[in-house]
C-alpha angles and dihedrals in degrees: 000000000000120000123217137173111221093214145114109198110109096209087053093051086052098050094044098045087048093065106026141049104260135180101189154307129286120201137171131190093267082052094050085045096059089060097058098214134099110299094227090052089049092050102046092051089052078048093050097053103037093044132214098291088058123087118253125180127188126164138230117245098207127099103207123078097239094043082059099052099050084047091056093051079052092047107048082035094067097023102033135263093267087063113109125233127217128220139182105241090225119125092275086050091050087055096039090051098045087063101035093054088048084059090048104260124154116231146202117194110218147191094036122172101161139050093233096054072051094056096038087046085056098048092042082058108258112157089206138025122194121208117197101240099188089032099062095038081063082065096060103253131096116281090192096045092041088056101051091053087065095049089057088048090059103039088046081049095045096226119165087216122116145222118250107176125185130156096096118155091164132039095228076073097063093036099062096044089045078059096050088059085231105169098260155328142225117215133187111238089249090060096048095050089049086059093073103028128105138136091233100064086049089054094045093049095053095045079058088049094053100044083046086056098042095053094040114014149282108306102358129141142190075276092074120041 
């Protein structure tokens, strides 16, 4: 299952690539708007640093089929083709997907609520689809529950499509899905961070710091013995 941080600030990214396992980056245009720069220069930087082999998806902003097009030839001309591009699984996305993936694009479905825009993402070509987890718990059903029957639709369908799911406000969210082997997830950097922390293993590593050093010596180490 692929790992990626749903965030656009540069210095998060960093910190967060220098300690975990990432894929990639996720953005929307809420995301690019909390930077306050131009969404291009934001974009390339994340690029930069994350380099061509790892996943980058950034998302149209039309709302007509041909505007979104033309936004996706800006958009893997500037970023690179192996850029994704994200799309609202709405009429005019369908449409927009359907064409795109027949010119070799690759494409993230996104702002999806239902298994069947999930299903309609996957047979207009898109090789992910990304249901909104928290999103869709705020509407009073279940996000988790929402996102592994969807799983079961693409694997009965035999789509080569994945699973991309964001949306996580706990980590108990990204746990269970992890569990379930869906194809990915995209995480805020909060989130992430809440994965590893507790108080316990803090507790336990420094019970292992104080017997070493009572056998060996204030602030010793295997260094230096």
């Amino acid at each position: 299952m692929k790992f990626l941080i749903d965030d656009a600030n540069i210095e998060k990214i960093k910190k967060i690539y220098e300690f975990y396992a990432i894929d990639g980056v996720t953005t929307n245009p809420s995301i690019l708007a909390k930077a306050g720069k131009n969404p291009y220069d934001v974009l390339s930087e994340i690029r930069d640093f994350i380099g061509d082999k790892a996943e980058l998806h950034a998302q149209v902003i039309s709302l007509k089929a041909e505007t979104m097009i033309k936004e996706a030839y800006k958009m893997t001309e500037i970023l690179g083709r192996e850029t994704f591009v994200k799309i609202p699984t709405i009429p005019e996305g369908l449409k927009a997907m359907k064409k795109l993936h027949a010119q070799g694009f690759k494409i993230t479905a996104t702002a999806i609520y239902t298994p069947m825009q999930a299903y309609l993402a996957a047979k207009a070509g898109a090789d992910y689809v990304a249901p909104y987890v928290n999103r869709i718990d705020n509407l009073g059903a279940n996000g988790v529950e929402s996102v592994k029957l969807i799983q079961n639709i693409i694997e009965n369908c035999d789509f080569s499509t994945k699973i991309l799911a964001a949306s996580f406000k706990n980590s108990n969210q990204v746990q269970e899905l992890c569990a379930f082997g869906i194809g990915a997830v995209t995480v805020s950097p909060d989130v992430i961070e809440n994965l590893i922390r507790n108080a316990s293993v803090k507790e336990a590593e420094q019970d292992f710091i104080d017997d070493f050093e009572k056998l060996c010596g204030q602030g010793k180490t295997m260094l230096d013995i």
